[in-house]
C-alpha positions in Angstrom: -0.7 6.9 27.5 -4.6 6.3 27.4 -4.1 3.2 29.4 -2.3 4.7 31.7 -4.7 7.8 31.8 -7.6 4.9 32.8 -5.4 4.0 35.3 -5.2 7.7 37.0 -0.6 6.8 36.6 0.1 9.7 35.0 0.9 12.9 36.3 -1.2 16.6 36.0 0.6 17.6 33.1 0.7 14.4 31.1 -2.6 13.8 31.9 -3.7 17.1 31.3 -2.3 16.6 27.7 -4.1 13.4 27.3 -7.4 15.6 28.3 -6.5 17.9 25.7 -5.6 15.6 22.8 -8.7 14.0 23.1 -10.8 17.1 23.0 -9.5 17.9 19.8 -9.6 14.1 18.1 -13.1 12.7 19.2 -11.5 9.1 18.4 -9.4 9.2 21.2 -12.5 9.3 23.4 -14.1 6.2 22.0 -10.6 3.9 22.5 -10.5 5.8 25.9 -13.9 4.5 26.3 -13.2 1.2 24.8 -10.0 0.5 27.1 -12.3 1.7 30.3 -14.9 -0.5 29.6 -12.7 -3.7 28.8 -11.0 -2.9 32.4 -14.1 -3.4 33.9 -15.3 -6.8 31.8 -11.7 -7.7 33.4 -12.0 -6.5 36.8 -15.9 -7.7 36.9 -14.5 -11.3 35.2 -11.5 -11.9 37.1 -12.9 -10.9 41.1 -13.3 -13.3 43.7 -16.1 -13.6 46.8 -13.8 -13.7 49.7 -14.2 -16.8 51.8 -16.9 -16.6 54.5 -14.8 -17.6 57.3 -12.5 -14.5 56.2 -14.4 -12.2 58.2 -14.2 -13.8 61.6 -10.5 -14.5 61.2 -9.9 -10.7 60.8 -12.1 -10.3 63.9 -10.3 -12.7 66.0 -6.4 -11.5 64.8 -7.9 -7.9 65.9 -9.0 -9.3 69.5 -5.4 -11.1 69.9 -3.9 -8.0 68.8 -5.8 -5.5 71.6 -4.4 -5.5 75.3 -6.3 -6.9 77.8 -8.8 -4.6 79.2 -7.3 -4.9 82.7 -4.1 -2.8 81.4 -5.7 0.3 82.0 -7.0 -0.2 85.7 -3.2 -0.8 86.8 -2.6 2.7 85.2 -5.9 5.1 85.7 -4.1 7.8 85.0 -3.8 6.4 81.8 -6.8 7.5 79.4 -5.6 6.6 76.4 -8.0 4.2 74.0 -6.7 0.6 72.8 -4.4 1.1 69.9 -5.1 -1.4 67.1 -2.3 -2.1 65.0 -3.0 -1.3 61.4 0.3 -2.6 59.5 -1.4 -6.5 58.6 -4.5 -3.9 57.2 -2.3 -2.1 55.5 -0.1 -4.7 54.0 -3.0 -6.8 52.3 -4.9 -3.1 51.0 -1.7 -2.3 49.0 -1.6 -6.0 47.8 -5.0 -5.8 46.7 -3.7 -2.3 44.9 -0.9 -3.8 43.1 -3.3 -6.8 42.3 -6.1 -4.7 40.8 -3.4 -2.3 38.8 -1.5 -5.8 37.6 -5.0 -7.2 36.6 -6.2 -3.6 35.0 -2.3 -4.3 32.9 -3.3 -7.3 31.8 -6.7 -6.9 30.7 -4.7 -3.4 29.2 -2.5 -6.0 27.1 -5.1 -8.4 26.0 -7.3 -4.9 24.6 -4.3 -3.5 23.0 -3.7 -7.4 21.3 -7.0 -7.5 19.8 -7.1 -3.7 18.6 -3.8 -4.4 16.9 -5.3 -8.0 15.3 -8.3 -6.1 14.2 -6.1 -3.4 13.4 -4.0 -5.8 10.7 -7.3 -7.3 9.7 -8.5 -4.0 8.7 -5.6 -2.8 6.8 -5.2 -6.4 4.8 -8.9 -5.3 3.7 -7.9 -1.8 2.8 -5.1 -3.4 0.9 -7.3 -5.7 -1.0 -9.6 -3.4 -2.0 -6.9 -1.1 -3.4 -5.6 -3.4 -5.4 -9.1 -4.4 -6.7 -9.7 -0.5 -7.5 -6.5 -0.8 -9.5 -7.7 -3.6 -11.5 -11.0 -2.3 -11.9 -8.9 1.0 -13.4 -6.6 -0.9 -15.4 -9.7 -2.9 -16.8 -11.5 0.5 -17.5 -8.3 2.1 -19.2 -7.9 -1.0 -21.5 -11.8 -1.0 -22.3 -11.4 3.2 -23.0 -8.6 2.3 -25.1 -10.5 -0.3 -27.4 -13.2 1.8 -27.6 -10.7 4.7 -29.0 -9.6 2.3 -31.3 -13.0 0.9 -32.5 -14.0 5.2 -33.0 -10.9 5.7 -35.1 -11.4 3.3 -37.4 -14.9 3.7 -38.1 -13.3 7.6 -38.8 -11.6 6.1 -41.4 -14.1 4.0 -42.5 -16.4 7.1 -43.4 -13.4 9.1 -44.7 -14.1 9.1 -48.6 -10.3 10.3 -48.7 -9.4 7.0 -47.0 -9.6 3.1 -48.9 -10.0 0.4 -46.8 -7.9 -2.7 -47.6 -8.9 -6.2 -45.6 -6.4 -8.5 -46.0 -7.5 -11.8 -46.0 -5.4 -14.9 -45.0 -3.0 -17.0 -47.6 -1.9 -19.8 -45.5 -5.1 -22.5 -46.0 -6.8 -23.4 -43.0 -5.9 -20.1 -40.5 -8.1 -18.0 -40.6 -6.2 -14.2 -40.0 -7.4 -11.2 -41.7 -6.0 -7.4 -40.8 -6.8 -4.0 -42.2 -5.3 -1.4 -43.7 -6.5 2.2 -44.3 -4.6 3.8 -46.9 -4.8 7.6 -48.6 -3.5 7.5 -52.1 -3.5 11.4 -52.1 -1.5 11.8 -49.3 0.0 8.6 -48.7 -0.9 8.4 -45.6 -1.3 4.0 -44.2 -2.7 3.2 -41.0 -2.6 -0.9 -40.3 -4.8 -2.4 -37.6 -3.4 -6.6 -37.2 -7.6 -7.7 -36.3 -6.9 -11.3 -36.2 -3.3 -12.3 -36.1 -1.8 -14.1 -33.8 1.0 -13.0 -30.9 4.2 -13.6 -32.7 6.4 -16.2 -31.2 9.6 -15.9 -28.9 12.1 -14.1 -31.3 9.4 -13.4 -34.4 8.2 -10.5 -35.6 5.1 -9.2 -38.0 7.1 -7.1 -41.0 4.8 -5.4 -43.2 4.9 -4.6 -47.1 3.4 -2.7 -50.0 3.6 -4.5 -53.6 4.7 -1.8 -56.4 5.3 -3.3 -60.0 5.1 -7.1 -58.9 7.4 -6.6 -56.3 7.8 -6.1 -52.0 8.9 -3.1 -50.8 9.5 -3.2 -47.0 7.4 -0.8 -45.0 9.2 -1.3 -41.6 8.5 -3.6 -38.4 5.0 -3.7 -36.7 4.9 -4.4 -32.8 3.9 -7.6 -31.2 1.4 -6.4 -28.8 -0.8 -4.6 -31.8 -1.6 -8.6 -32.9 -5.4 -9.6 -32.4 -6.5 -6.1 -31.3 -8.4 -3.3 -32.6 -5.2 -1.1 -32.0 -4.3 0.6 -35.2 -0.9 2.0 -36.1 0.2 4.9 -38.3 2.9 3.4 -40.9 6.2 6.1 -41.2 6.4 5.1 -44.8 4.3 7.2 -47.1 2.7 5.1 -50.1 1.1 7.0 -53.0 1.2 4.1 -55.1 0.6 0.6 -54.5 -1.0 -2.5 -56.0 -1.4 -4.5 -52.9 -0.4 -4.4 -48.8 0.6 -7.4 -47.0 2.3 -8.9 -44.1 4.2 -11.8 -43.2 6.5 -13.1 -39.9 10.3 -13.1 -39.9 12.8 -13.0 -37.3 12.9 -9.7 -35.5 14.4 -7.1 -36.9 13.0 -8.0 -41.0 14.0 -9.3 -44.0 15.3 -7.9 -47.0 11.9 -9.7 -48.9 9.1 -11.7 -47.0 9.6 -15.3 -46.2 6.0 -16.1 -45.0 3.0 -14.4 -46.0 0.2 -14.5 -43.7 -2.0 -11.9 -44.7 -2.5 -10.6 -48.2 -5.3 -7.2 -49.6 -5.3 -5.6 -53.1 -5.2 -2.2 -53.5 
């Protein structure tokens, strides 16, 4: 309706509500603005200097047009002036209307194509930058996570009630180490895999405590806990145990380890 507004088309009541919908949102004046102006640039860009000939050629057509001036001698009674027909007049003002208001269209369409382009540009922007936000968040909430991580084990560290157990590697020439933090008193074992690699398609790390020479399951650990910080609280409560340590099976477990990676004393 705005172009139509700048175009004075629309009648008192709509464009009284144009009038009042921009009072109350001040953007509305500036794209009112903007569409008025890029009429203009239009109207300024797309006029033509009539021909200079143009003027005596409307001269002459009005001459032909007149009666002769003897016309009112045969009749004195006859005052009346020389009537000038006005229809050829008329004819080319309203084609010169139409023209401007098809030109004031145009330029209308060409404004409202490169709002909307700009319009799309701006938006694709917004949408980057929302999505960079969200990986600048998800970056922070993984950073706030190690961080946790790193706090709660040096908690346990400094816990006299807590022994910390590193497990060092058994398999020559791969270096993996994890840690476990283990309360005799209250057999309470919290496992942290440090440097252990993902498990592969279909594996899984299966951990175990070693009571009188022999494993004793102490449940499945998840894959994504492998060469992180993240520590895990183990369900199984251990008050005795000679050592911890954990090896890879197919998921789900085994009844006793097949292959050890990691091995700590108690």
């Amino acid at each position: 309706m705005l172009d139509a507004y700048a175009l004075g088309a629309l009648s008192r009541e709509d464009a009284a509500a144009v009038e009042a919908a921009i009072v109350l949102h001040p953007e509305l004046a500036a794209e009112l603005h903007a569409i008025q102006e890029a009429m203009e640039q239009y109207a300024a860009t797309a006029a033509k200097q009539p021909p200079a000939h143009l003027q005596h050629s409307i001269w002459n057509a009005i001459q032909a047009a007149a009666p002769p001036a003897d016309a009112y001698a045969a009749d004195p009674l006859s005052s009346r002036p020389a009537q000038i027909p006005l229809h050829p007049a008329r004819t080319g003002s309203t084609s010169w209307r139409w023209a401007a208001l098809w030109a004031a269209l145009l330029g209308s369409t060409v404004l409202n194509i490169v709002l909307f382009s700009n319009g799309n540009k701006v938006r694709e922007r917004q949408l980057a930058l929302n999505a960079e936000v969200k990986a600048m968040q998800t970056q922070q909430q993984s950073l706030a996570a190690v961080v946790a991580d790193y706090s709660k084990a040096r908690d346990m560290m400094a816990d006299t009630s807590m022994q910390t157990i590193i497990m060092h590697t058994v398999v020559k020439g791969h270096p993996m180490a994890a840690t476990v933090y283990w309360s005799k008193a209250s057999g309470a074992t919290y496992v942290a895999m440090n440097a252990l690699p993902a498990p592969p398609q279909g594996m899984q790390y299966q951990m175990w405590v070693i009571k009188g020479g022999q494993p004793v399951s102490m449940g499945m650990l998840p894959g994504h806990m492998a060469n992180s910080p993240g520590m895990q609280k183990v369900d199984m409560s251990v008050t005795d145990a000679e050592a911890f340590a954990i090896s890879l099976e197919k998921e789900g477990g085994n009844p006793t380890p097949t292959d050890v990676y990691v091995l700590g004393k108690a």
